[in-house]
C-alpha positions in Angstrom: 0.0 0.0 0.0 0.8 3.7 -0.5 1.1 6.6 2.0 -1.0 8.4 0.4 -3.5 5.6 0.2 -3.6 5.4 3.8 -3.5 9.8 4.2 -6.5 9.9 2.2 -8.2 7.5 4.6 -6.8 10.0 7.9 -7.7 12.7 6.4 -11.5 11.3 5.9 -11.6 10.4 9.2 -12.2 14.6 9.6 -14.7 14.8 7.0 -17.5 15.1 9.2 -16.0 16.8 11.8 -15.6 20.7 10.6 -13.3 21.4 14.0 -11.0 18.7 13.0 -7.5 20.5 11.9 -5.3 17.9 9.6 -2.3 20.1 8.0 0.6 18.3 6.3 2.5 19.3 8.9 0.4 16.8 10.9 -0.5 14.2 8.4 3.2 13.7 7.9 4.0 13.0 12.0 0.5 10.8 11.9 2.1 9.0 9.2 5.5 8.5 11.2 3.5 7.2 14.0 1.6 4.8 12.2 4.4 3.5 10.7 6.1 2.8 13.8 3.4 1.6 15.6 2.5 -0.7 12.9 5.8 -2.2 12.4 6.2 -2.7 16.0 2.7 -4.1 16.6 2.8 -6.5 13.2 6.3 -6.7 12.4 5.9 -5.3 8.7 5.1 -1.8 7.2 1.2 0.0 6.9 3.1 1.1 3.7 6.0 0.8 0.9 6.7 4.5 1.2 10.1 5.5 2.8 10.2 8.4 6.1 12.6 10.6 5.3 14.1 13.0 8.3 13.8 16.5 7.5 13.7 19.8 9.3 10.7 20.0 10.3 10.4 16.1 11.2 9.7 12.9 9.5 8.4 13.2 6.2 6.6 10.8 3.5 8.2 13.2 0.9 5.3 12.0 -1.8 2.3 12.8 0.0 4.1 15.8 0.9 4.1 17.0 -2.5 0.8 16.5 -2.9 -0.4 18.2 -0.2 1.8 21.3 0.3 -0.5 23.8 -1.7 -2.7 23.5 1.2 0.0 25.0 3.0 -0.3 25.9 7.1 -4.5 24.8 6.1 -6.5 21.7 6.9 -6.4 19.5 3.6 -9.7 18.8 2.3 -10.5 15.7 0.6 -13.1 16.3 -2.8 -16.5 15.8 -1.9 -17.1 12.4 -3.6 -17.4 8.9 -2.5 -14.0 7.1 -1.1 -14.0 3.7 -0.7 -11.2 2.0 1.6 -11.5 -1.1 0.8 -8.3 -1.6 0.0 -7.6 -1.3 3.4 -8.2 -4.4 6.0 -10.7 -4.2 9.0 -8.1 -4.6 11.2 -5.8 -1.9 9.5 -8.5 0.5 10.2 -9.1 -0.4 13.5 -5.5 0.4 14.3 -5.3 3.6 11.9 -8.6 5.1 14.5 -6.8 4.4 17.5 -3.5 6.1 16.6 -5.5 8.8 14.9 -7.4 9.1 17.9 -4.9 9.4 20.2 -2.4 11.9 18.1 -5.0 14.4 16.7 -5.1 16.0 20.3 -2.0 17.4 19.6 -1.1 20.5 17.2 0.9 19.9 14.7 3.7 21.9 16.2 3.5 19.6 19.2 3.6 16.6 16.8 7.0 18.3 15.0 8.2 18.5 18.9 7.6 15.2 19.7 9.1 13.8 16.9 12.4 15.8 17.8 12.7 13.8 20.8 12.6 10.5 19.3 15.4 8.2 18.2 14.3 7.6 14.7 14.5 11.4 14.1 17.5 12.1 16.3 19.5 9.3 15.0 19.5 10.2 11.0 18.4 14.1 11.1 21.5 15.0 9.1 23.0 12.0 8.8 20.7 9.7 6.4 18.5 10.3 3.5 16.1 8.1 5.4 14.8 6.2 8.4 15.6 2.8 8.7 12.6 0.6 9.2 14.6 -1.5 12.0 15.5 1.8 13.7 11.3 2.4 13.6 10.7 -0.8 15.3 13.3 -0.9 17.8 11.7 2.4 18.8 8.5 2.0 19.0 8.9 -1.7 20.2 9.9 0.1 23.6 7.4 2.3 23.5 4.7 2.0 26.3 1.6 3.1 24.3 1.8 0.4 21.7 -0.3 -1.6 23.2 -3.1 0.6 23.3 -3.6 0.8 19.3 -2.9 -2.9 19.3 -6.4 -3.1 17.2 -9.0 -5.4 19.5 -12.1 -6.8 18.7 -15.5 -5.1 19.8 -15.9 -7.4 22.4 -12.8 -6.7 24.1 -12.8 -3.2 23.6 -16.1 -3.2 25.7 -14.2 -5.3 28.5 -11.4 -3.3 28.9 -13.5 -0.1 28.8 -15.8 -1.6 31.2 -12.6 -1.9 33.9 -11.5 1.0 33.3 -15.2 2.8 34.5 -15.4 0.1 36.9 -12.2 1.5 38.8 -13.8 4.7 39.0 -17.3 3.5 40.5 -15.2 1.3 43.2 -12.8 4.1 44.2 -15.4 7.1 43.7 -18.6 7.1 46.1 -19.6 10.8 44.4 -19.4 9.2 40.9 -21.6 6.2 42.4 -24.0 8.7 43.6 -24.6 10.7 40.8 -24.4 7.7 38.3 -27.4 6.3 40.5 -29.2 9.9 40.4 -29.0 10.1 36.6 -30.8 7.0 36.3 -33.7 8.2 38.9 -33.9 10.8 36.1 -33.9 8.7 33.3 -36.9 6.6 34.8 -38.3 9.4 35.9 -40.3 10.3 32.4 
């Protein structure tokens, strides 16, 4: 598959959300992420395309391309039908969780971030690329991997379920007013 493939798919992912802020400044650092989380998760790439280490961070230098006359804008997909299905279940899965997680952050933050990381660090000036093995060693160590390990619905429902239940065992107030909203949903 093809960066850009999987961009297109990121970037629809805001289509229905007009607050939603996807520059390429932070569709390339999305696409770093899911690159390394990928390869760390599955042991081979989301995509064929290369991360290159530039400046401003890591860089898929074709979508780039394609992108940069949005400039500092959000990049807006033409209004037409996209279908992904070129793209597995599971791949999609994982793609919402790291997109979830990441879009939080601006795309300055994102450019920050990826400063601090070895895979940026280690060839920023030194390489015309970064190493898929250097990718997986990083992210291998990484303690959020895990969470976009891509679960089914069934066990996404579980683990949410501790989670909350944590709360409701360690927080009487929550208890309370849990059991008071559901007076008021009986209530009509």
């Amino acid at each position: 598959m093809k960066a850009i493939e999987i961009s297109n798919y990121v970037i629809s992912l805001t289509k229905d959300n007009p607050e939603e802020n996807v520059t390429n400044l932070k569709l390339q650092k999305i696409l770093y992420y899911l690159q390394g989380y990928y390869l760390a998760l599955f042991g081979e790439k989301l995509f064929e395309d290369q991360i290159e280490p530039w400046p401003y961070g890591p860089v898929v230098s074709d979508v780039y391309h394609i992108y940069k006359s949005y400039g500092n804008n959000s990049i807006v997909l033409p209004d037409i039908e996209m279908n992904f299905d070129y793209i597995s279940e599971i791949q999609k899965r994982f793609i919402n969780r790291v997109y979830a997680y990441f879009r939080q952050f601006s795309a300055i933050k994102l450019m920050e971030m990826s400063h601090e990381e070895i895979p940026w660090k280690q060839t920023y000036g030194k390489s015309s690329f970064i190493p898929e093995d250097l990718l997986f060693d990083s992210f291998s160590k990484s303690e959020l991997k895990d969470y976009f390990l891509p679960l089914d619905k069934k066990e996404e429902r579980s683990r949410a379920a501790h989670f909350l239940m944590v709360d409701y065992v360690c927080d009487t107030k929550l208890v309370e007013s849990s059991i008071n909203d559901l007076d008021d949903v009986y209530e009509y």
